[in-house]
Backbone bond lengths (Angstrom), bond angles and torsions (degrees), N, CA, C in turn:
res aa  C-N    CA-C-N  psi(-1)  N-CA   C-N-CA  omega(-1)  CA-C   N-CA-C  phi
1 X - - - 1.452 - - 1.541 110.54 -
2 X 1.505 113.41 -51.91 1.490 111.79 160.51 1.276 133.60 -33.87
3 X 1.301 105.77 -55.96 1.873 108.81 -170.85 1.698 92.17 -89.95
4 X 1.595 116.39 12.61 1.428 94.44 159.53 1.570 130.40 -100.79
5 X 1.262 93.92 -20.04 1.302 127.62 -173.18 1.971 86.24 -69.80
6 X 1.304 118.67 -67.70 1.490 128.29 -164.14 2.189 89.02 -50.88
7 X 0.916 117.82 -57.11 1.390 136.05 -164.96 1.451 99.48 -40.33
8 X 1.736 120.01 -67.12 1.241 111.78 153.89 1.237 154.51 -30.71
9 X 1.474 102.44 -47.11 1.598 126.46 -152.89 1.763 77.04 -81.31
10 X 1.444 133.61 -67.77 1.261 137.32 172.27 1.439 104.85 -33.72
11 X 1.424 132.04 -73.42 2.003 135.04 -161.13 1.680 80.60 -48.76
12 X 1.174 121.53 -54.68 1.652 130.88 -153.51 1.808 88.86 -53.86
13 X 1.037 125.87 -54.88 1.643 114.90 -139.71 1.898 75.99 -104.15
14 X 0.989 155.77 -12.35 1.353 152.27 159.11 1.743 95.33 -51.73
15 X 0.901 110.25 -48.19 1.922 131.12 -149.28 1.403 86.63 -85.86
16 X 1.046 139.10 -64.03 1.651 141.47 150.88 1.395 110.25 -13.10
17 X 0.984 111.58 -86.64 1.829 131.83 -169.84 1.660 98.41 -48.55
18 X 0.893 134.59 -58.72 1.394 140.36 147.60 1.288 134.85 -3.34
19 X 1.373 102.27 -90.25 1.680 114.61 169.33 1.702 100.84 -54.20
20 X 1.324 100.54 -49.46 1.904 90.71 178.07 1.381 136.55 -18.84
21 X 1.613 90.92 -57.00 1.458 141.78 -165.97 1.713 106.54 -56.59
22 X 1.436 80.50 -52.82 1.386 92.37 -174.42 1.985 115.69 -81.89
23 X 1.544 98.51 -45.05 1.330 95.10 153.79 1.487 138.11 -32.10
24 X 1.535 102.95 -56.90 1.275 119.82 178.82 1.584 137.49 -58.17
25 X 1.989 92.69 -25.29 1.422 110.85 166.92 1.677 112.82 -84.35
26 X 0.752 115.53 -10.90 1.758 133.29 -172.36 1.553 91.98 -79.56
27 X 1.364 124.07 -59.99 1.681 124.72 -178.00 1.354 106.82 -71.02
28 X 1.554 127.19 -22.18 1.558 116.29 174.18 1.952 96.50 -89.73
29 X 1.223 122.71 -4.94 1.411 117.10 177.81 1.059 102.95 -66.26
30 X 1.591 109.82 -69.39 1.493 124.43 167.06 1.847 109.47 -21.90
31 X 1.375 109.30 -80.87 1.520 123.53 -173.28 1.299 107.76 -19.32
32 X 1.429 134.12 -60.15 1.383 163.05 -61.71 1.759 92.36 -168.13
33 X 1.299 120.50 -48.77 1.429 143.41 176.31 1.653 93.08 -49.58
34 X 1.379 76.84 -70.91 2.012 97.82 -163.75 1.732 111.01 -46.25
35 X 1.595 130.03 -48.90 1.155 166.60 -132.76 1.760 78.07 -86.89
36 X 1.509 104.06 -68.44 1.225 110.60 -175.45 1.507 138.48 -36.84
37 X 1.698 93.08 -52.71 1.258 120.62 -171.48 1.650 103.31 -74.59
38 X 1.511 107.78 -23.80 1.493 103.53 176.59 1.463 115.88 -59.64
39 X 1.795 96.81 -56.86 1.396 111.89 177.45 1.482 116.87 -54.42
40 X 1.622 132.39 -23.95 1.145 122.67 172.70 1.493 115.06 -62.20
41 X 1.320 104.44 -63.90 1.602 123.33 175.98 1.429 103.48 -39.76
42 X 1.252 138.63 -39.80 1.803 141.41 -163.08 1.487 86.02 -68.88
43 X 1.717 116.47 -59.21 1.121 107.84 -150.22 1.934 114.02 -85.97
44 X 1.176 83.38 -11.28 1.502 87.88 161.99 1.450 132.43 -79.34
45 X 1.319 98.37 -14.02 1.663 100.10 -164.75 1.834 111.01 -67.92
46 X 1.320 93.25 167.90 1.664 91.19 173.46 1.817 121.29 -68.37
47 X 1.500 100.19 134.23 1.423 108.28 -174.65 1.510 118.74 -57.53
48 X 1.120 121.95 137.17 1.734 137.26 171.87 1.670 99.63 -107.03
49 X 1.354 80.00 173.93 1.534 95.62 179.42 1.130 117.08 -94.68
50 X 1.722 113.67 150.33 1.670 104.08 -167.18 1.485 119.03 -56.94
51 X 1.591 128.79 118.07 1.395 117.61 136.40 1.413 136.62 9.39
52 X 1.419 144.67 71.65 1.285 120.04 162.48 1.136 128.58 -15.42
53 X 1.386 127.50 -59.05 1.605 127.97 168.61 1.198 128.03 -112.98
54 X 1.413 114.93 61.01 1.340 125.98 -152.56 2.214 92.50 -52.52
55 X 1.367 87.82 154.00 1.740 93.41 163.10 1.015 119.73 -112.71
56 X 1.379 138.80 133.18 1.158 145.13 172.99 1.622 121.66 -63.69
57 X 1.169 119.53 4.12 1.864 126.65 167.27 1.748 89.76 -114.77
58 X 1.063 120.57 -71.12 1.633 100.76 -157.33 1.613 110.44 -73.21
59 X 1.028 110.52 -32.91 1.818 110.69 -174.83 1.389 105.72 -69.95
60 X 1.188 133.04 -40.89 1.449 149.34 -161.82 1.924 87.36 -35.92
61 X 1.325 103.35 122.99 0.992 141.24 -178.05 1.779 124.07 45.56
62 X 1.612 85.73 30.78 1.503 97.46 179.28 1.931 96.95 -83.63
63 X 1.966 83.53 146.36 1.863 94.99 -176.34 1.439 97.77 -101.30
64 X 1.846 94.30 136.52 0.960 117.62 167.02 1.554 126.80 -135.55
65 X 1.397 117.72 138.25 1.690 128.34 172.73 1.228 113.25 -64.30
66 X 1.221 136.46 110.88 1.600 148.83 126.03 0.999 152.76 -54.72
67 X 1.547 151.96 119.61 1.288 140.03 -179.80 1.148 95.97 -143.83
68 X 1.763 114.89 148.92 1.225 132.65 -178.17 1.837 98.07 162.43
69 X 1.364 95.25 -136.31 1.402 95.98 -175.31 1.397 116.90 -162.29
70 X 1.528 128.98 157.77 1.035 120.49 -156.33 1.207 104.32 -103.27
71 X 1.319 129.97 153.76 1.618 131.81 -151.95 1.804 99.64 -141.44
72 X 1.643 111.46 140.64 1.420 104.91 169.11 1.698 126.82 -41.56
73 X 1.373 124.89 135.93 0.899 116.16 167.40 1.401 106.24 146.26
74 X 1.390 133.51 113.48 1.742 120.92 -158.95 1.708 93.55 -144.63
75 X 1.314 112.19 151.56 1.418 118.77 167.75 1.466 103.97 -122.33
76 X 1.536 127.13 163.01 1.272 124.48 -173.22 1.199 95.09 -161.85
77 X 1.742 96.68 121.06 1.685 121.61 -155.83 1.819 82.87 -119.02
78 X 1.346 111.37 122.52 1.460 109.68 163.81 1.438 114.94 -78.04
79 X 1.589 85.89 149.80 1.695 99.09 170.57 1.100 100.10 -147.18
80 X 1.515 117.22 -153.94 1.690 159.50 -174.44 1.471 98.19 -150.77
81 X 1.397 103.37 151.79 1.693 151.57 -177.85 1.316 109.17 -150.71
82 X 1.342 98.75 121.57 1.705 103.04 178.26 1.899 90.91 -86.20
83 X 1.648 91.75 136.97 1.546 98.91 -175.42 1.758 99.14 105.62
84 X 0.935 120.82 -89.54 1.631 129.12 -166.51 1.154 102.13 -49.12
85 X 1.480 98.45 -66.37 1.672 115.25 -166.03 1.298 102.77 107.03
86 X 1.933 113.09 -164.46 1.236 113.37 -179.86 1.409 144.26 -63.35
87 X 1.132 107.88 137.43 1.575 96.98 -178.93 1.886 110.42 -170.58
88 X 1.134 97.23 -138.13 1.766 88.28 -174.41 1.759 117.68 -135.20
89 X 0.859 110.64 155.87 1.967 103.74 -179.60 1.566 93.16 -95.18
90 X 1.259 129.42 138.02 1.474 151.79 172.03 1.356 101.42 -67.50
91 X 1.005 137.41 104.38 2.029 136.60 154.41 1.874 105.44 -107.99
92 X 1.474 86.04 114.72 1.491 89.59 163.99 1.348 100.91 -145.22
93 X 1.901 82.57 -175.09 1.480 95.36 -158.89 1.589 110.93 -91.48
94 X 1.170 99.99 151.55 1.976 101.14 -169.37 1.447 85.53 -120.45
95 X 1.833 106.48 154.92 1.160 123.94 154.02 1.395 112.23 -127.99
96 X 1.664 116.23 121.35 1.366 124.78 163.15 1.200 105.87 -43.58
97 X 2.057 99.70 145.81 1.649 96.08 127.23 1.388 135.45 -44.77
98 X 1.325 124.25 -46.26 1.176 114.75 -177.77 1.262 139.49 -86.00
99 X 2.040 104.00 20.18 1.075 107.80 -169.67 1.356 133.79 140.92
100 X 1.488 100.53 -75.49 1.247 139.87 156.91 1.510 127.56 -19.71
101 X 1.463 144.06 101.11 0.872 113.16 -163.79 1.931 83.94 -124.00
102 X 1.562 102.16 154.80 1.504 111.71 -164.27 1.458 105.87 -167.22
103 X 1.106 129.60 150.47 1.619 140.80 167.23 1.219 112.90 -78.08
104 X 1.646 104.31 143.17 1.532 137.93 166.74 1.376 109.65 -128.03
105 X 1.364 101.72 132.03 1.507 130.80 162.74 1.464 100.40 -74.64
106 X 1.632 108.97 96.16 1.647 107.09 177.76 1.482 115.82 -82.62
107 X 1.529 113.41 -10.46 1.625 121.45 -180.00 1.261 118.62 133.56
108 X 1.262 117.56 -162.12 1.459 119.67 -173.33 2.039 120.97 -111.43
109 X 1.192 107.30 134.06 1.659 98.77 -176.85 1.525 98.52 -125.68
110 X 1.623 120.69 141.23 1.246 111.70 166.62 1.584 133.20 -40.21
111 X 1.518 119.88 -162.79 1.898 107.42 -179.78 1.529 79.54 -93.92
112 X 1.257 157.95 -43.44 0.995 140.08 -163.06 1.515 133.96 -53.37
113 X 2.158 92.69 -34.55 1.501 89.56 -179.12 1.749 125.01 -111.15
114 X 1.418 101.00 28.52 1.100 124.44 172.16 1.490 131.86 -46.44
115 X 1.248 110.03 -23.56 1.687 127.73 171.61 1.805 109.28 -115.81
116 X 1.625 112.27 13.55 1.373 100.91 151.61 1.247 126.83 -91.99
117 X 1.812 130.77 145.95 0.867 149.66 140.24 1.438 105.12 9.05
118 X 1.429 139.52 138.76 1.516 138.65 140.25 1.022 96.65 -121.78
119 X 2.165 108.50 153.98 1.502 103.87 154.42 1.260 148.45 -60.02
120 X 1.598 122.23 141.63 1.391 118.95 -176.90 1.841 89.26 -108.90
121 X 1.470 87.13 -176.94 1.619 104.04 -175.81 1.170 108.29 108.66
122 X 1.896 111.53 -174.11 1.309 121.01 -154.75 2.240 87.26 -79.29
123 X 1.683 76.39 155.58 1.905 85.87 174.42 1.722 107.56 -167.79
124 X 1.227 109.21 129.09 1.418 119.63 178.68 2.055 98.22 -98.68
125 X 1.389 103.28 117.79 1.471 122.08 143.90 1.120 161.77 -152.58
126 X 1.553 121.82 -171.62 1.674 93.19 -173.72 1.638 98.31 -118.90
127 X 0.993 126.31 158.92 1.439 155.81 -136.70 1.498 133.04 -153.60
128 X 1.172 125.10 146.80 1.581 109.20 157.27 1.107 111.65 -133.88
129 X 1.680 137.68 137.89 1.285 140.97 178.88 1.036 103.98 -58.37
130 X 1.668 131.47 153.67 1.065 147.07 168.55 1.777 106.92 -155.16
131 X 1.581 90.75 172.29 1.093 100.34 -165.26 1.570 108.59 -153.74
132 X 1.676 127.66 46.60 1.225 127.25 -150.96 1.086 128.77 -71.90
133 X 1.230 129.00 148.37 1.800 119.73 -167.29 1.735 92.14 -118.20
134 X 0.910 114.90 107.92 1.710 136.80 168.87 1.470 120.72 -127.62
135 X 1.181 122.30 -15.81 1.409 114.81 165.05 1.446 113.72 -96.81
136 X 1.768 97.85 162.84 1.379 92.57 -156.60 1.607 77.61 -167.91
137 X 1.727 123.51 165.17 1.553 126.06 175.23 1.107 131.08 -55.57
138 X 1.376 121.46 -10.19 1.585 145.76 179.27 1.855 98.46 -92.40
139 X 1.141 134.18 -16.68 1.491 134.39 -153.82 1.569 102.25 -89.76
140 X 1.378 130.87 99.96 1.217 131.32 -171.07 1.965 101.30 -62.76
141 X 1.567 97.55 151.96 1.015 112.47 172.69 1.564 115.92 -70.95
142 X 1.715 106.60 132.57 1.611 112.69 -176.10 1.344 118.74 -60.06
143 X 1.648 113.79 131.07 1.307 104.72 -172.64 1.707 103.26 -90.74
144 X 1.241 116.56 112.54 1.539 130.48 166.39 1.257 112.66 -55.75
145 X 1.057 116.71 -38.42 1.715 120.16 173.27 1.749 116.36 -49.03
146 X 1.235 93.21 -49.02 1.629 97.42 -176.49 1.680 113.49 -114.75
147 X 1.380 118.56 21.83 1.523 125.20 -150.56 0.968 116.23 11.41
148 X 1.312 112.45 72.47 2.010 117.58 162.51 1.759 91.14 -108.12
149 X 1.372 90.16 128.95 1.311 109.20 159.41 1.521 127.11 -100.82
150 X 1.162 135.37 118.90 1.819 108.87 -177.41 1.667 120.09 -90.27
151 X 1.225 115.48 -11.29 0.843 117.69 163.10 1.758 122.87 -147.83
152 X 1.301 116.92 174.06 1.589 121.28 -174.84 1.379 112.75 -78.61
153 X 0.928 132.81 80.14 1.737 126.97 163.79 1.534 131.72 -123.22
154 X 1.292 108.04 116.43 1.906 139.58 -128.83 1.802 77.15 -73.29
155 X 1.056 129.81 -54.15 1.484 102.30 -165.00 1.299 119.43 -81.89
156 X 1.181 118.37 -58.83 1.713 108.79 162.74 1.414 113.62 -17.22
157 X 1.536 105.05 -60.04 1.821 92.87 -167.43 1.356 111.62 -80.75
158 X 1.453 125.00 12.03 1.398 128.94 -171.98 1.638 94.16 -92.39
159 X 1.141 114.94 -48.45 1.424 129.46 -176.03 1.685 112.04 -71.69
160 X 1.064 124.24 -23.80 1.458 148.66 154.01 1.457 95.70 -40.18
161 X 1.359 106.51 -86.23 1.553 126.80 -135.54 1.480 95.38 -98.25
162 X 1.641 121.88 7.79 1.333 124.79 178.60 1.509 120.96 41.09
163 X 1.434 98.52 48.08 1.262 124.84 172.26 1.574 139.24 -116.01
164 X 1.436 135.14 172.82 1.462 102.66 -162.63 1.694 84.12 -89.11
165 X 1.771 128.52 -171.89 1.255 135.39 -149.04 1.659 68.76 -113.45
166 X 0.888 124.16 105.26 1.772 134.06 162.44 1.532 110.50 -179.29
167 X 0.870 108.75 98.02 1.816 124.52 171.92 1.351 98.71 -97.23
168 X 1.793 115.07 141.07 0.959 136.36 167.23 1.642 110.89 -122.93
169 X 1.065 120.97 116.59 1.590 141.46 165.35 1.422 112.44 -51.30
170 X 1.714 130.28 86.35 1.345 125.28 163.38 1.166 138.97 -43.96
171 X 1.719 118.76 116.31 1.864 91.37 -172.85 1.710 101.81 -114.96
172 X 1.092 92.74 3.14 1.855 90.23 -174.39 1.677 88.79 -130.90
173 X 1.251 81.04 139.64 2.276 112.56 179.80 1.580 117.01 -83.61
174 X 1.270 100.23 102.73 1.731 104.93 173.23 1.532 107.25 -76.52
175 X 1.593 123.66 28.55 1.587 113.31 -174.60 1.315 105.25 76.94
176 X 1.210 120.08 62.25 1.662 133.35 177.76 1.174 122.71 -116.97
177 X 1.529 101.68 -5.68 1.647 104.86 171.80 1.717 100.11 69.74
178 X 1.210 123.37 -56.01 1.582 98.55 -155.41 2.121 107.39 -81.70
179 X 1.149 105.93 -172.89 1.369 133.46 -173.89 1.110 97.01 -71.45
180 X 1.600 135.88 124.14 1.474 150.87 163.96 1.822 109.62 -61.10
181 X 1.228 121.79 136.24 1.337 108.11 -173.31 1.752 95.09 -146.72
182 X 1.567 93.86 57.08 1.668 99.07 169.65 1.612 131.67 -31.74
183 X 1.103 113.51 158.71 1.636 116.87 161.84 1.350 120.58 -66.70
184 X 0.856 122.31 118.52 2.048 116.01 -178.78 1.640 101.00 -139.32
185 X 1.119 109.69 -148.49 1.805 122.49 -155.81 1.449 99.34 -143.47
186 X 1.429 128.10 -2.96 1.302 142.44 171.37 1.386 104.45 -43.29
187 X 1.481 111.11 -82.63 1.502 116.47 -178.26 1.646 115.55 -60.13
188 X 1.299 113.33 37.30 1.917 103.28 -175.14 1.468 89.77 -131.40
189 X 1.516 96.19 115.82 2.028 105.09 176.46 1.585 100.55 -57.17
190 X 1.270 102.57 142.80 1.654 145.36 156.42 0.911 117.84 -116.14
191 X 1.286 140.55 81.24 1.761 117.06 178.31 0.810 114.25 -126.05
192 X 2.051 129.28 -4.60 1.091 148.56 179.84 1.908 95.80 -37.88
193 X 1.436 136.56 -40.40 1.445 119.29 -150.10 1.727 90.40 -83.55
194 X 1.693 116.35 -22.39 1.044 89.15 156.75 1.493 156.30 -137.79
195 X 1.179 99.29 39.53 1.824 159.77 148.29 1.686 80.69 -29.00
196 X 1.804 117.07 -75.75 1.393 137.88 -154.69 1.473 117.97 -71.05
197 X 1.555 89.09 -17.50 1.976 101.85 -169.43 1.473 102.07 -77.43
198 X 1.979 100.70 -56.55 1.392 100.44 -174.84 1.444 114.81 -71.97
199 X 1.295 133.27 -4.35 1.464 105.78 175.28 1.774 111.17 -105.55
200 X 1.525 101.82 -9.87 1.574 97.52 167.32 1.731 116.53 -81.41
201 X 1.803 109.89 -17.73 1.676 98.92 149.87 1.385 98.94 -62.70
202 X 1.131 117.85 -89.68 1.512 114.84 -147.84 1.863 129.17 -19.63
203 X 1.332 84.99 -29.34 1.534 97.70 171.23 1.624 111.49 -89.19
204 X 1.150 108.66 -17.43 1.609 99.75 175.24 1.457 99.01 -63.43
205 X 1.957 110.57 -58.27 1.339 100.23 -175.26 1.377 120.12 -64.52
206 X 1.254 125.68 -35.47 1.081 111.84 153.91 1.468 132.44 11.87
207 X 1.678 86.78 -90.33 1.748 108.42 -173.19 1.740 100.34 -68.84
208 X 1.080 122.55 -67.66 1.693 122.11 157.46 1.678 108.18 4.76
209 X 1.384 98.45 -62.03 1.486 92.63 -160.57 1.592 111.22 -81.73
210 X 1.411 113.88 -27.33 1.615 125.54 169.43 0.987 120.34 -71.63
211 X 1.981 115.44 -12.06 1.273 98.23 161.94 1.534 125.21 -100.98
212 X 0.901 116.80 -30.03 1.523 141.33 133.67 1.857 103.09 -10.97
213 X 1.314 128.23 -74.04 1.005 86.78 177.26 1.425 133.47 -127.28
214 X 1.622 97.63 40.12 1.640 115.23 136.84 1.390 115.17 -51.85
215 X 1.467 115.77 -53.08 1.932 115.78 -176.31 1.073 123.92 -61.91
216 X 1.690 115.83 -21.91 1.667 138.37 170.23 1.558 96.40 -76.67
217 X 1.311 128.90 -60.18 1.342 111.57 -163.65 1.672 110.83 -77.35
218 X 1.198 118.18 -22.11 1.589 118.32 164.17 1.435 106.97 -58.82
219 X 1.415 124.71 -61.38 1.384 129.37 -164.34 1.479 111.84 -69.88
220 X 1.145 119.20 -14.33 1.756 150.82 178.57 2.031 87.76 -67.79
221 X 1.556 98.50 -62.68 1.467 98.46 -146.68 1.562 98.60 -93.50
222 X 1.050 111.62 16.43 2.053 106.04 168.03 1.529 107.44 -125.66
223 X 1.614 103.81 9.70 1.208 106.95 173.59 1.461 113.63 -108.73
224 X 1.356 92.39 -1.47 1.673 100.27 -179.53 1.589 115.66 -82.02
225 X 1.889 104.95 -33.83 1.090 122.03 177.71 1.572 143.46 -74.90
């Protein structure tokens, strides 16, 4: 009766910790929902004019209008496109009207057309600041030799492209020929809904298995008799 009583009191506070678990990812689902919907709305909103000192926490993916012109000088950060396939995101160097000179993400070109020509010259667009965090201790160093970049990181290529550390994300085409590769909410993990799935199974089996062999140790103990 003892070690049955203990048997419970233990499945019980397992069965607890559990549903919690799963609860708990349900309120970061929620959290996570909201977070989103902010970031949609930011990046939707109507464009302003660039920031003098834009910040990289509050501006982050605020849209903004540009004009100036595009100037020699390109970096090429590999990726993937579902559909295209591999290839590279375009970063070059922009010069304001007012001066200012700063990077735009003009879009995406296959691996093939990576050593064509794009237009330079004057160009009015709209944009969203960013500020992407993709490197990490695993992120091989960019080969300068062949401008492969492996990943996006705003100061390196600012210092590259002798530009200030402010990249703006193009979403509208001045006749650039390449692939638009807007700001969205695509690449931002969600997994909390199913974060919530697997630990509210786990507690199903859980209980499954505690009851399971409650019915063994009953059927155990009238078989003894």
């Amino acid at each position: 009766m003892r070690r049955t009583f203990f048997f419970l009191l233990t499945s019980g506070l397992g069965l607890v910790i559990l549903l919690s678990l799963g609860v708990w990812q349900l309120q970061r689902l929620a959290w996570k929902e909201g977070i989103l919907a902010e970031i949609e709305a930011k990046i939707a909103a109507a464009p302003t004019p660039l920031p003098h000192t834009p910040d990289p926490e509050a501006d982050k993916y605020r849209p903004v209008e540009i004009s100036g012109h595009f100037e020699p000088g390109e970096i090429h950060v590999i990726t993937s496109i579902k559909g295209p396939g591999p290839g590279y995101r375009i970063i070059a160097a922009f010069q304001t009207d007012d001066g200012r000179r700063i990077m735009v993400e003009r879009g995406f070109v296959p691996t093939r057309n990576k050593r064509m020509d794009r237009p330079l010259g004057a160009a009015k667009l709209i944009g969203n600041l960013h500020w992407p965090v993709e490197v990490d201790s695993f992120t091989p160093t960019p080969d300068t030799g062949t401008n492969v970049w492996y990943a996006r990181d705003v100061v390196p290529m600012a210092e590259t492209l002798q530009t200030d550390p402010i990249l703006v994300i193009q979403r509208t085409d001045p006749a650039s020929g390449l692939r638009l590769t807007p700001v969205g909410i695509d690449g931002i993990a969600n997994d909390h809904l199913q974060y919530a799935l697997t630990w509210f199974s786990l507690a199903f089996i859980w209980a499954a298995m505690t009851a399971y062999f409650l019915w063994r140790t009953r059927a155990t103990s009238k078989g003894s008799t």
